[in-house]
C-alpha positions as CSV (number, residue, x, y, z in Angstrom):
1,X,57.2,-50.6,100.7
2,X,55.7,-54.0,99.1
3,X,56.3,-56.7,101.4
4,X,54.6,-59.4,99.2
5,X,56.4,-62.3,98.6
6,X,56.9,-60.9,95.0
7,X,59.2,-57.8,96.4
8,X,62.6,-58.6,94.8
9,X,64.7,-59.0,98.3
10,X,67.8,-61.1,96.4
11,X,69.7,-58.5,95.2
12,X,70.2,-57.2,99.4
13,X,71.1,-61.3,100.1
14,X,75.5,-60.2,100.6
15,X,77.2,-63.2,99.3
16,X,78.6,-64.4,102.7
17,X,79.1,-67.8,103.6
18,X,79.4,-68.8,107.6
19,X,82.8,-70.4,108.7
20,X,81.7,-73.3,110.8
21,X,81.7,-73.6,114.4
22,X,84.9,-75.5,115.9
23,X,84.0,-75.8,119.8
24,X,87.3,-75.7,122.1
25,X,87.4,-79.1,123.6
26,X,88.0,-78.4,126.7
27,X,84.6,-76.2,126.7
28,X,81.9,-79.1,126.5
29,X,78.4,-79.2,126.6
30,X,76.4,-75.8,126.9
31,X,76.7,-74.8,130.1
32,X,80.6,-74.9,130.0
33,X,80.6,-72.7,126.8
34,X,78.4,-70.1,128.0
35,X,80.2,-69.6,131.3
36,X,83.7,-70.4,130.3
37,X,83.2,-67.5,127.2
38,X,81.9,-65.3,129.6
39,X,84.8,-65.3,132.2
40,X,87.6,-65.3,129.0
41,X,86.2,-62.5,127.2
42,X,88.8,-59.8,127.4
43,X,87.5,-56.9,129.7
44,X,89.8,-54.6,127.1
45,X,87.9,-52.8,124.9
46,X,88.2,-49.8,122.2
47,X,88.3,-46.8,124.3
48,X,84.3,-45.2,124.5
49,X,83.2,-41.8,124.4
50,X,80.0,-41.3,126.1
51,X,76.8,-39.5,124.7
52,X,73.6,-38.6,127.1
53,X,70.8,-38.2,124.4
54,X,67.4,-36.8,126.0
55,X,64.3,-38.7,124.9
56,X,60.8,-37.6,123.8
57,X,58.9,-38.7,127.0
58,X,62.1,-36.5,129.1
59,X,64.6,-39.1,129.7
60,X,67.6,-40.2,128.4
61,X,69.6,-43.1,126.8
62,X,73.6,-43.3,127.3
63,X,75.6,-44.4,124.0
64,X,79.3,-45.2,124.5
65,X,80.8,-44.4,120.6
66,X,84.3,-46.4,119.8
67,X,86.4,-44.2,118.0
68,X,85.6,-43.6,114.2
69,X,88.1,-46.0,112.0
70,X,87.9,-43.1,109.4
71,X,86.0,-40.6,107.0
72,X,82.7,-42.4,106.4
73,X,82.7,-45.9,107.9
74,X,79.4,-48.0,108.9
75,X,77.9,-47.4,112.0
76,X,76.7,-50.1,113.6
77,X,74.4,-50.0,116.8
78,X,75.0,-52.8,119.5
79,X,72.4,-54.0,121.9
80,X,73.2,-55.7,125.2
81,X,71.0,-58.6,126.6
82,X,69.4,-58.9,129.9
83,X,70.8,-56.4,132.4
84,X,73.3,-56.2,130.7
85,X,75.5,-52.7,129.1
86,X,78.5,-51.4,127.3
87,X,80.8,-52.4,129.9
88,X,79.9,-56.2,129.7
89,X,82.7,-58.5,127.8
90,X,80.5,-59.5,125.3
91,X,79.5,-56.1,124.1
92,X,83.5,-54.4,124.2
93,X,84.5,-58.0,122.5
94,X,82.4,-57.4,119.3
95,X,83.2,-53.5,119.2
96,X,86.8,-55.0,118.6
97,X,85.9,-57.0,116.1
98,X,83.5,-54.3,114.4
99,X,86.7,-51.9,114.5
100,X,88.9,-54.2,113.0
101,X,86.7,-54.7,109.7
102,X,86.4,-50.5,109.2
103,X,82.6,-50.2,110.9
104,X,82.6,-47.8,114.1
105,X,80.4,-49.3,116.8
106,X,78.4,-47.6,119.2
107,X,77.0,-49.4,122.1
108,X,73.4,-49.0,123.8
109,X,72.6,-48.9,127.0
110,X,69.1,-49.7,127.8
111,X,67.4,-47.8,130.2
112,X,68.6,-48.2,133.8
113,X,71.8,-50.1,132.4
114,X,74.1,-46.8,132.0
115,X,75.3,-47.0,135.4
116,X,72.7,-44.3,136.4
117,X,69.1,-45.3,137.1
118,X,66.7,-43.5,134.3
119,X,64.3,-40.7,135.0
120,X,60.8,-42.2,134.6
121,X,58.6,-45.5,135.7
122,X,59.4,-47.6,132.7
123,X,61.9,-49.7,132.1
124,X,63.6,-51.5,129.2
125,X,61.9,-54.9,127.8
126,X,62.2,-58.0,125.0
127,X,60.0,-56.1,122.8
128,X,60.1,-52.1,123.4
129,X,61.7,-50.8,119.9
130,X,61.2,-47.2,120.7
131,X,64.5,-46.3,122.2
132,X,66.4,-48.2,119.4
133,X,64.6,-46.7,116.6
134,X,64.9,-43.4,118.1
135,X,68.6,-43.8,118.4
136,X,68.9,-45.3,114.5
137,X,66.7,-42.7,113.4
138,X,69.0,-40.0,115.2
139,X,72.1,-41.3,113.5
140,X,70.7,-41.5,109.8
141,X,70.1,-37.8,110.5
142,X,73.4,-36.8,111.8
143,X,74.8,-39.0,109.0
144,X,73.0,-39.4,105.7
145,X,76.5,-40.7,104.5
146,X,77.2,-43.3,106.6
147,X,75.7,-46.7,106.1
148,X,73.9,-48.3,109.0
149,X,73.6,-51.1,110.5
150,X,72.9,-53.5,113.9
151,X,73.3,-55.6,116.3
152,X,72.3,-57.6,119.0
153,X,72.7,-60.3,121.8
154,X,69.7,-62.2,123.5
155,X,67.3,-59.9,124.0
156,X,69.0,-57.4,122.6
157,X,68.6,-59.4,119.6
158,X,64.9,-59.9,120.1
159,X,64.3,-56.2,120.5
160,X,66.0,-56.1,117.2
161,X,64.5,-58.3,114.9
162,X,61.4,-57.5,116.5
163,X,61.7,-53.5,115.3
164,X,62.6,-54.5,111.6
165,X,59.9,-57.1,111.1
166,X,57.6,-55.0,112.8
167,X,58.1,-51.6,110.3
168,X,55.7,-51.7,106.8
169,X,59.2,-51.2,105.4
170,X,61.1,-54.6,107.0
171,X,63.7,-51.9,108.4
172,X,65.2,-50.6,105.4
173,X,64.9,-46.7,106.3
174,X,66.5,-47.6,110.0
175,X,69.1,-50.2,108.9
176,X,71.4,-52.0,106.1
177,X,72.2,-54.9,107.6
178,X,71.9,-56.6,111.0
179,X,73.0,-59.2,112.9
180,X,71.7,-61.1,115.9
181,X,73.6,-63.7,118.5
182,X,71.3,-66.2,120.9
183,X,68.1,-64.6,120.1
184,X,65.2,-66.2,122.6
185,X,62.7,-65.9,119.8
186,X,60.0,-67.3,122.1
187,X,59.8,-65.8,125.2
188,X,57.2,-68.3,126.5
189,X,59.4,-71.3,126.2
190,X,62.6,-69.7,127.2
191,X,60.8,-68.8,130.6
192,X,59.7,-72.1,130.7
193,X,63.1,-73.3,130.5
194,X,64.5,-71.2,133.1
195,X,62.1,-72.4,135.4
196,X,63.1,-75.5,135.3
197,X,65.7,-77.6,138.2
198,X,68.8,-77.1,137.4
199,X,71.3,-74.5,135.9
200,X,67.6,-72.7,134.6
201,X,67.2,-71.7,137.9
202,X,71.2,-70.3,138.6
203,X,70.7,-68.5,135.3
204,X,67.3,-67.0,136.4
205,X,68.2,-66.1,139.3
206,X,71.3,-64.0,138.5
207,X,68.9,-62.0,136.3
208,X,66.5,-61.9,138.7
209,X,68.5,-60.5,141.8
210,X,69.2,-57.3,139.5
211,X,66.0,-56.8,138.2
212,X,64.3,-56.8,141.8
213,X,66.8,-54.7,143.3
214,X,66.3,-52.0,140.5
215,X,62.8,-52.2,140.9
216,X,62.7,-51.6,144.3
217,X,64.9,-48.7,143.9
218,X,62.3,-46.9,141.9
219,X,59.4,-47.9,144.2
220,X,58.6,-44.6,144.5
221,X,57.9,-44.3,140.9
222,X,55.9,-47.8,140.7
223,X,53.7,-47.4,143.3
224,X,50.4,-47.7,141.3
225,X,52.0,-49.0,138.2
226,X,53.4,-52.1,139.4
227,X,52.4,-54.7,142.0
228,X,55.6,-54.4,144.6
229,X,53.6,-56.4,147.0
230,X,54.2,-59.3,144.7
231,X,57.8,-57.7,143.7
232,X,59.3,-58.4,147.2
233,X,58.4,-62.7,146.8
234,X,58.7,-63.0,142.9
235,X,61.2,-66.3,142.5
236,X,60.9,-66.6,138.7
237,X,61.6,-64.4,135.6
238,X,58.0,-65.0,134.7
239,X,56.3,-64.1,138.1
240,X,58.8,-60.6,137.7
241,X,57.3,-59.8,134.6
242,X,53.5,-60.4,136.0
243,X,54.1,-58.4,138.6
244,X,56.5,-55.1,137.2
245,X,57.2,-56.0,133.2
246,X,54.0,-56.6,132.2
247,X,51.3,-53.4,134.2
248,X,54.3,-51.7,133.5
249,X,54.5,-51.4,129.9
250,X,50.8,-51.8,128.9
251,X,50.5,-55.7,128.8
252,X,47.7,-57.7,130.7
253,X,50.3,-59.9,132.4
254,X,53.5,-61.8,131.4
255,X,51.3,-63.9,128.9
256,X,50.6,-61.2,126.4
257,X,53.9,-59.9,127.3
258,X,55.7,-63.1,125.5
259,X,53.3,-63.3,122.7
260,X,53.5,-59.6,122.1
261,X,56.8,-59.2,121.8
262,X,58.8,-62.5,120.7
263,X,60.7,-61.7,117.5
264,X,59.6,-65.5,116.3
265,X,56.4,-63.6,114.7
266,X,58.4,-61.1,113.1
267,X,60.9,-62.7,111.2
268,X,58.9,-62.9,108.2
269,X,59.0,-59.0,107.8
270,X,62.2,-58.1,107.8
271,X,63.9,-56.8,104.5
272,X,67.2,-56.1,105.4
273,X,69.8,-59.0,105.0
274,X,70.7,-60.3,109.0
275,X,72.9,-63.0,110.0
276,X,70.7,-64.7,112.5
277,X,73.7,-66.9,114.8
278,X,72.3,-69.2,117.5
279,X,73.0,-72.4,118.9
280,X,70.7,-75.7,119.2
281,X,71.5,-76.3,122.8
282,X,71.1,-72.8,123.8
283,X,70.2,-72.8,127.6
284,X,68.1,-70.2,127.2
285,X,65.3,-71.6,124.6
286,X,64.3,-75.0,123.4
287,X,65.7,-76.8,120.5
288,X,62.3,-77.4,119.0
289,X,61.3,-73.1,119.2
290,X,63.8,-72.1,117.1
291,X,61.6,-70.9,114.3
292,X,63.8,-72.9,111.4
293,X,60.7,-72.6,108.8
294,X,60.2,-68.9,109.0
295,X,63.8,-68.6,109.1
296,X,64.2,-70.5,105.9
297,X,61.6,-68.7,104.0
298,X,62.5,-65.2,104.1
299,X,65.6,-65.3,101.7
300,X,67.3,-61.8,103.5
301,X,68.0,-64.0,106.8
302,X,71.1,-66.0,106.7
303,X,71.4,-68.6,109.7
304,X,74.2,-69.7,111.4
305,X,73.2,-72.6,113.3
306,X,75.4,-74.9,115.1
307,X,74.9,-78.1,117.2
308,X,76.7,-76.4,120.1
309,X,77.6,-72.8,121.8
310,X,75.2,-72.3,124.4
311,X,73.9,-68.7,124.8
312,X,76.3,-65.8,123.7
313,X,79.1,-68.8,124.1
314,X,80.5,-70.2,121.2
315,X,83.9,-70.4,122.6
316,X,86.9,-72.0,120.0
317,X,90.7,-72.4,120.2
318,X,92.6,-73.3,123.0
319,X,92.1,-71.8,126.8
320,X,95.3,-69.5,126.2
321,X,94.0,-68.0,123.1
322,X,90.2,-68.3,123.0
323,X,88.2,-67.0,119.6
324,X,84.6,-66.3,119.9
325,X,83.1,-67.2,116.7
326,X,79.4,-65.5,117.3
327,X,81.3,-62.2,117.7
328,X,83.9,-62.9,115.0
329,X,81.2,-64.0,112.4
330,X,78.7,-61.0,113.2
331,X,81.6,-58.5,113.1
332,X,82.5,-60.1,109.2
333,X,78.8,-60.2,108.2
334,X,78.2,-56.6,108.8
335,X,81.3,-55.4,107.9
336,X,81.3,-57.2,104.7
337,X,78.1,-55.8,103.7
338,X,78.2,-52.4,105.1
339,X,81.5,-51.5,103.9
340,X,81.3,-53.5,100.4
341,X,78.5,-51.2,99.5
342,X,80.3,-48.3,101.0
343,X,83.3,-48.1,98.7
């Protein structure tokens, strides 16, 4: 696959053209938007159908499939953020809107998010791409009909971008089209931020309480692996990842971690078109690192960038009858372009 700047990428650009952002009013600032959408999100979803799928290194990865709109429709692959899963709002929220436009989703859950605790040491992080492509490459198989494509929230859109810019083919033999929501495309700064006074800290922290206690629950299996002697008095995201993330997964420390794995220094190789949907007052990453330059030179990536939303917020119409227009947006994208070239 050429991935010179020569390689003819327009004809994959779909002709889609974002509907601008139209915050509720009654949902100001960043911090109301990404905690008011997360308490109104509908706990309704499409009805799943789990699937336990055993993994090369003799674990497994749970997949929740929504039902199947009809006789070849799009897959698309959704990835949960931090700690989160299938069952969180966010996740059943966009399957709805996936259903609605004729793509079946079927949501990921990354290791240890299922509800049961995995089998081995490791974990799931911001840049491991293994599981995902090992779930893509399973469904092309089962498949060949089908169109593909996915989709991810925060990390679960860092994970993402990171595995297509990361392949010598920009994705294409994984995916068709992608979409990612309130990507922290630099890890550094985002745990920079969330170390900082202030709501930072209450958002840290409820990440952080999970990710200790699941940590401790497979001390057993760390012992050796991970420093648990640190574990039990980490206080930041950052000193978690030093002391489990990082010796964990084959890093140095959290350091190499974030510059390993943030999807900033990826973007450039993807060749699949992706909606990339994030907000300039995102809690969880600096104005100033959103990457708008690589961004704006790879002509398959189509941003949707607002002044407002806050991380996996974006929260429009009135408290009665809120509209999530991250959701809505990524759910036309992909169904747009899957199904246009399906029929």
């Amino acid at each position: 696959m050429d991935r010179s700047p020569e390689h003819d990428v327009e004809k994959d650009r779909p002709a889609f053209r974002v509907r601008p952002f139209r915050p509720a009013w009654w949902a100001p600032g960043p911090h109301a938007q990404t905690l008011f959408a997360r308490a109104l999100r509908s706990p309704v979803g499409p009805p799943f159908e789990r699937e336990r799928l055993e993994t090369p290194d003799d674990d497994f990865l749970d997949v929740d499939w929504a039902p199947d709109p009809g006789p070849g429709a799009p897959l698309v692959l959704v990835l949960h953020g931090l700690e989160g899963g299938s069952r969180r709002t966010y996740v059943r929220n966009v399957c709805r809107e996936l259903l609605r436009g004729g793509v079946r989703p079927v949501a990921m859950n990354f290791r240890g998010c299922s509800g049961e605790m995995n089998r081995t040491a490791r974990f799931y992080h911001s840049g491991e791409t293994g599981d995902a492509t090992f779930l893509l490459r399973t469904f092309r198989t089962r498949n060949p009909e089908r169109r593909v494509g996915i989709l991810g929230f925060s990390l679960g859109g860092n994970v993402l971008l990171k595995l297509l810019g990361e392949r010598d083919d920009g994705g294409r033999a994984l995916v068709d089209a992608a979409a990612a929501i309130s990507v922290p495309y630099d890890l550094a700064a985002g745990a920079d931020l969330l170390e900082r006074p202030g709501m930072g800290k209450v958002y840290a922290g409820y990440f952080l309480r999970s990710l200790v206690r699941k940590a401790l629950a497979k001390s057993e299996l760390l012992e050796g692996r991970a420093d648990l002697a640190a574990l039990r008095s980490v206080r930041t995201l950052r000193a978690f990842d030093d002391a489990v993330t990082a010796p964990l997964h084959g890093f140095r420390d959290a350091a190499e971690y974030y510059r390993a794995s943030s999807s900033a220094g990826f973007l450039e190789g993807i060749r699949v078109p992706t909606l990339l949907v994030h907000s300039r007052d995102d809690p969880f990453l600096p104005a100033e690192r959103i990457p708008l330059a690589a961004i704006e030179a790879n002509p398959v990536l189509t941003p949707a960038l607002s002044a407002g939303g806050g991380h996996v917020g974006f929260l429009e119409g009135p408290p009665w009858r809120p509209q999530f227009w991250a959701d809505e947006e990524a759910a036309r994208f992909l169904a747009g372009t899957l199904v246009r070239h399906s029929s």
